[in-house]
ZAKOLVO-721464 format. One record per residue (C-alpha): z, x, y. Coordinates in steps of 0.2 Angstrom, whole numbers, plus 5000, padded with zeros to 4 digits. Layout:
# residues N
      Z      X      Y
      Z      X      Y
...
***
This chain:
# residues 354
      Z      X      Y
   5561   5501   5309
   5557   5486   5319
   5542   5478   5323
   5535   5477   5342
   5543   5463   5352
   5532   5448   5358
   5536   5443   5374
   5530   5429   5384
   5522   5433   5402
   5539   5424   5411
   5548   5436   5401
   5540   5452   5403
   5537   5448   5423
   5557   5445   5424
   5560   5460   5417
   5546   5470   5421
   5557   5484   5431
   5567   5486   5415
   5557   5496   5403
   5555   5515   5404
   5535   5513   5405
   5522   5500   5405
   5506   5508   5395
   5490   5498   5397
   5480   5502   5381
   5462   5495   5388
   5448   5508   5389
   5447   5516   5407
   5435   5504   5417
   5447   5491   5415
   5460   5499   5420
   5455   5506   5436
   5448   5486   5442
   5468   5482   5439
   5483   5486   5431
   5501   5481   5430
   5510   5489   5444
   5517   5506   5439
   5506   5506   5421
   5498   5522   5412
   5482   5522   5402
   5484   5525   5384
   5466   5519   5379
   5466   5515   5362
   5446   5515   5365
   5435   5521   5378
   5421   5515   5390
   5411   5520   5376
   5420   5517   5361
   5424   5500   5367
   5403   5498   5369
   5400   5504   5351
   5412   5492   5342
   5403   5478   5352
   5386   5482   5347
   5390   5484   5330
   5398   5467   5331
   5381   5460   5337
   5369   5469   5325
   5380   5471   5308
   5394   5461   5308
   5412   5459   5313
   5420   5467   5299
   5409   5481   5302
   5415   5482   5319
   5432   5481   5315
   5432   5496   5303
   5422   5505   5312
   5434   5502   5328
   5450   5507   5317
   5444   5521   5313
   5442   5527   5331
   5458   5518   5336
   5467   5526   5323
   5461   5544   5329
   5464   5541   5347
   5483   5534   5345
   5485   5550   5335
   5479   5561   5351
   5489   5550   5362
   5504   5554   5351
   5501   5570   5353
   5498   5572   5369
   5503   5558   5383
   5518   5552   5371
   5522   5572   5364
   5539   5570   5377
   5545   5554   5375
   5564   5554   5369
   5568   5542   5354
   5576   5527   5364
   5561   5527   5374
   5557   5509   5379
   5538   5503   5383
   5528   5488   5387
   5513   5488   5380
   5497   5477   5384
   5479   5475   5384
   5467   5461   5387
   5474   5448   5376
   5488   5456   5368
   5478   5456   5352
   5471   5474   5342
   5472   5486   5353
   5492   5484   5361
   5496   5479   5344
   5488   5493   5336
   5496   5506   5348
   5512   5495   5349
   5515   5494   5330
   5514   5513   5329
   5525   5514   5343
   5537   5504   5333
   5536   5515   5317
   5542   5529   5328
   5557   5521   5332
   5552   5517   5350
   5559   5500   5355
   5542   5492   5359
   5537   5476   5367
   5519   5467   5370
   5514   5455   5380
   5509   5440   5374
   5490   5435   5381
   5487   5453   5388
   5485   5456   5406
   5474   5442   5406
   5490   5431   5406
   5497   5443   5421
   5482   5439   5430
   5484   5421   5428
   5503   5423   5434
   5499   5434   5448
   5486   5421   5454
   5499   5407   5452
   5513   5414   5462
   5501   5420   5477
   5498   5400   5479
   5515   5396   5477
   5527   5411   5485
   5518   5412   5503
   5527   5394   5509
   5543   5402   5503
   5542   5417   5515
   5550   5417   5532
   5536   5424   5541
   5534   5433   5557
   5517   5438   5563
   5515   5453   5576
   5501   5450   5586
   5492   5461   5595
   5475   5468   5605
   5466   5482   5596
   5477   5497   5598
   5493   5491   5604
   5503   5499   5590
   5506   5484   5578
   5504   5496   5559
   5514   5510   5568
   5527   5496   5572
   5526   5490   5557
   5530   5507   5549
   5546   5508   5561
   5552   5491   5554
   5550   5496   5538
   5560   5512   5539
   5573   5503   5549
   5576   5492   5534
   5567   5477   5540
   5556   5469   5526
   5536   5474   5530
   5519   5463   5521
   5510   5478   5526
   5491   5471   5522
   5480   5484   5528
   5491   5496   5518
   5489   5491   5501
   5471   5485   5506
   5468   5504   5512
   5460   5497   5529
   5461   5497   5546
   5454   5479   5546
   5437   5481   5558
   5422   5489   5557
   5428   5505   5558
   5443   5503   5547
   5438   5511   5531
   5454   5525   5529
   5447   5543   5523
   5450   5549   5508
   5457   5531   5503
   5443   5519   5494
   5449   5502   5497
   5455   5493   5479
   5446   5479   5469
   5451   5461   5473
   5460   5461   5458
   5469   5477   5461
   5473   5471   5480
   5480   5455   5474
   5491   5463   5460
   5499   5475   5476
   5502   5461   5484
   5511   5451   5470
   5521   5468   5469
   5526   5468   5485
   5528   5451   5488
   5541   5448   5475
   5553   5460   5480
   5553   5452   5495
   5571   5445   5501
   5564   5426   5502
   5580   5422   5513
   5576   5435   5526
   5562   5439   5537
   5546   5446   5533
   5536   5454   5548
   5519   5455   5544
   5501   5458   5555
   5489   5445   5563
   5475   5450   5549
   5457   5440   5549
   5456   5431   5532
   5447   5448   5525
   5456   5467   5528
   5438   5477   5524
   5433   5469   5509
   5448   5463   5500
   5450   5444   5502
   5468   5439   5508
   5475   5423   5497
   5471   5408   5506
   5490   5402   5502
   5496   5417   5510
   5483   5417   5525
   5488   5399   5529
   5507   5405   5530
   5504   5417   5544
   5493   5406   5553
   5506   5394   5554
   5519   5407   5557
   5528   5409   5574
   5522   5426   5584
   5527   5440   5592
   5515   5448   5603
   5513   5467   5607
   5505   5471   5624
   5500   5487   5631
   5488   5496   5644
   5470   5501   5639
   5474   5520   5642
   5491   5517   5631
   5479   5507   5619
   5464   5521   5620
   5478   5535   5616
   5485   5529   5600
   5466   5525   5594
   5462   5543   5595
   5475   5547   5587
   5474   5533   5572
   5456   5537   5573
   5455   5556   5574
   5444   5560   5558
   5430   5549   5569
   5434   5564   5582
   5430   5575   5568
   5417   5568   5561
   5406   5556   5576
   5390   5555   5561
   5403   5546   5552
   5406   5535   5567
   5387   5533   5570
   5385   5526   5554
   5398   5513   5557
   5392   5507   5574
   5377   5503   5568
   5385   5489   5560
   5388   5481   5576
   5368   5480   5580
   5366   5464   5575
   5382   5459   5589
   5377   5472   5602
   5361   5478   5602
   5352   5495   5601
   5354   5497   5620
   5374   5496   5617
   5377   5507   5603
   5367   5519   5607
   5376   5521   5623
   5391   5522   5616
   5384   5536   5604
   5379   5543   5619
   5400   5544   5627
   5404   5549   5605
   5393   5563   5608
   5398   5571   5624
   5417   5571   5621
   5419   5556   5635
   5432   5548   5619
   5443   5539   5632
   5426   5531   5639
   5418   5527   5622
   5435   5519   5617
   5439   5510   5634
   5422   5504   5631
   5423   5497   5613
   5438   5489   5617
   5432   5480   5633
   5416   5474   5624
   5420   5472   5607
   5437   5474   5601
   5446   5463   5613
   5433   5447   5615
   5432   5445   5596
   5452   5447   5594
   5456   5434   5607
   5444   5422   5600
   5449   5422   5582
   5468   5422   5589
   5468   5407   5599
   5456   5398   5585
   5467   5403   5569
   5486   5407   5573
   5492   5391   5580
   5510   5399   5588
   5502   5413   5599
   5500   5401   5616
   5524   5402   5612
   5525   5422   5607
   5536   5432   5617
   5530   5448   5623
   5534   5467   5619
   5527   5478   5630
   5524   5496   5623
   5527   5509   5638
   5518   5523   5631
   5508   5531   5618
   5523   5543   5611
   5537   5540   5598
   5551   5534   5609
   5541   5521   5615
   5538   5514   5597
   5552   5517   5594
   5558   5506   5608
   5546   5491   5605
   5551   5490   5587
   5570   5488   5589
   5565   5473   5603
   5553   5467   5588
   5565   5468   5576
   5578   5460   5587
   5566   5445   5592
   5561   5441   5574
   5577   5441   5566
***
């Protein structure tokens, strides 16, 4: 029998897609804030558990709390045996962490180990990831051959993104892993946007299996996508990035809308709720008129309208002031609302960027 592998966070980062699974033995609240890419939770203790041994540390004692913890530790890693593990073949090969790599992977780890499973641990816990995650957002965005597609409001930029992608061209797609559209009325149904933390771990995901040699198209984004921060390396990158611009008419524009935005459609209380965010900008007056269009089915007004009066002044202002290429950006003009076209405009992205 062996005992668990320590591995320095270098280490386990380079060889991260190597190991059958990651298992993060923190208690559940920690692991929904962030996780390493892919991980399982195996809590050794819960929300709860974890609070218990705390207080117990506080009023008694800390060898108080430690027995008392391994007692409940013990307990669960025989559950988890039985249950999450039952399946797991005997060259199974996991990673294990926690928050400092200290009792609770080791505990689970060691276990692991006795079993037979060839087990590593990372040394420092995820709170080592997090500071290697933080360090390589500051230091990998200058690395990356950007090209921003730029765009009014609706012109199609995500849906060419999704085209490049699929063509085999290499995607940053931000409002993707941030589960946002990326304006007021961008919060995706059924999708909570992630914590900071899990937003930036995404991104380090996807960001290092980027091709650093090739291009990397990516969307004009405002420093925030909802309300998950882009890192200020990376948002400097794109603004000095050169651009390729999307254009296309307002009924092209009001079409794809509805169709990005149908659960609005759906759902106008929804929609009423998120326009009276724009009160401060527009006015009663304003909104309520536009509530007015909602609520008779006049959509192709209502969005002609936001567009005009919202959408387009604020996009073209925060353009010209942040991405310092736009003024040189050639143009793509998307014909129509319907596949071919998008499909059209992406191959003449694709061929301008590369």
């Amino acid at each position: 029998m062996k005992d668990p592998l320590l591995l320095p966070i270098d280490e386990a980062v380079a060889r991260l897609d190597g190991f059958d699974a990651i298992v993060d033995a923190r208690s559940p609240s920690e692991f929904a804030e962030d996780h390493l890419p892919g991980a399982l939770n195996a809590p050794v203790l819960d929300d709860a558990q974890r609070a218990q041994v705390g207080t117990i540390h506080k009023q008694h004692s800390a060898f108080e709390a430690r027995r008392t913890g391994a007692a409940i530790v013990a307990r669960n890693i025989g559950s988890l045996i039985d249950t999450l593990f039952a399946d797991r073949p005997h060259d199974w090969r996991p990673l294990v962490y926690c928050w400092r790599g200290g009792n609770r992977s080791g505990a689970l780890a060691t276990v692991f180990a006795r079993i037979g499973w060839r087990t590593s641990v990372i040394d420092g816990g995820y709170r080592a990831f997090r500071r290697r995650v933080l360090d390589d957002l500051d230091r990998w965005p200058a690395e990356l051959r950007l090209r921003v597609l730029a765009g009014r409001t609706g012109t199609g930029k995500s849906l060419v993104l999704q085209r490049l992608a699929a063509a085999g061209a290499q995607v940053l797609d931000l409002e993707a892993i941030a589960c946002h559209r990326g304006s007021v009325l961008g919060p995706m149904p059924d999708a909570p946007q992630p914590s900071q933390k899990g937003f930036e771990t995404s991104l380090w995901d996807a960001i290092r299996r980027l091709d650093r040699t090739r291009p990397v198209f990516v969307e004009s984004e405002s420093r925030r996508v909802g309300r998950c921060h882009v890192p200020d390396a990376l948002i400097a990158t794109m603004r000095s990035a050169p651009c390729i611009r999307l254009d296309a008419g307002v009924p092209v524009r009001a079409a794809l809308l509805l169709r990005e935005y149908r659960h609005f459609v759906d759902d106008p209380a929804l929609l009423f709720e998120r326009l009276e965010r724009l009160v401060p900008l527009h006015g009663h007056r304003q909104i309520e008129a536009w509530k007015a269009m909602a609520d008779s089915g006049n959509w192709e007004a209502f969005v002609e309208s936001m567009l005009a009066q919202h959408y387009d002044p604020a996009y073209d202002r925060s353009m010209k002031r942040n991405y310092l290429l736009i003024d040189e950006a050639q143009s793509v003009e998307l014909a129509a609302a319907d596949e071919p076209a998008l499909d059209e405009a992406a191959r003449r992205v694709l061929a301008i960027g590369q």
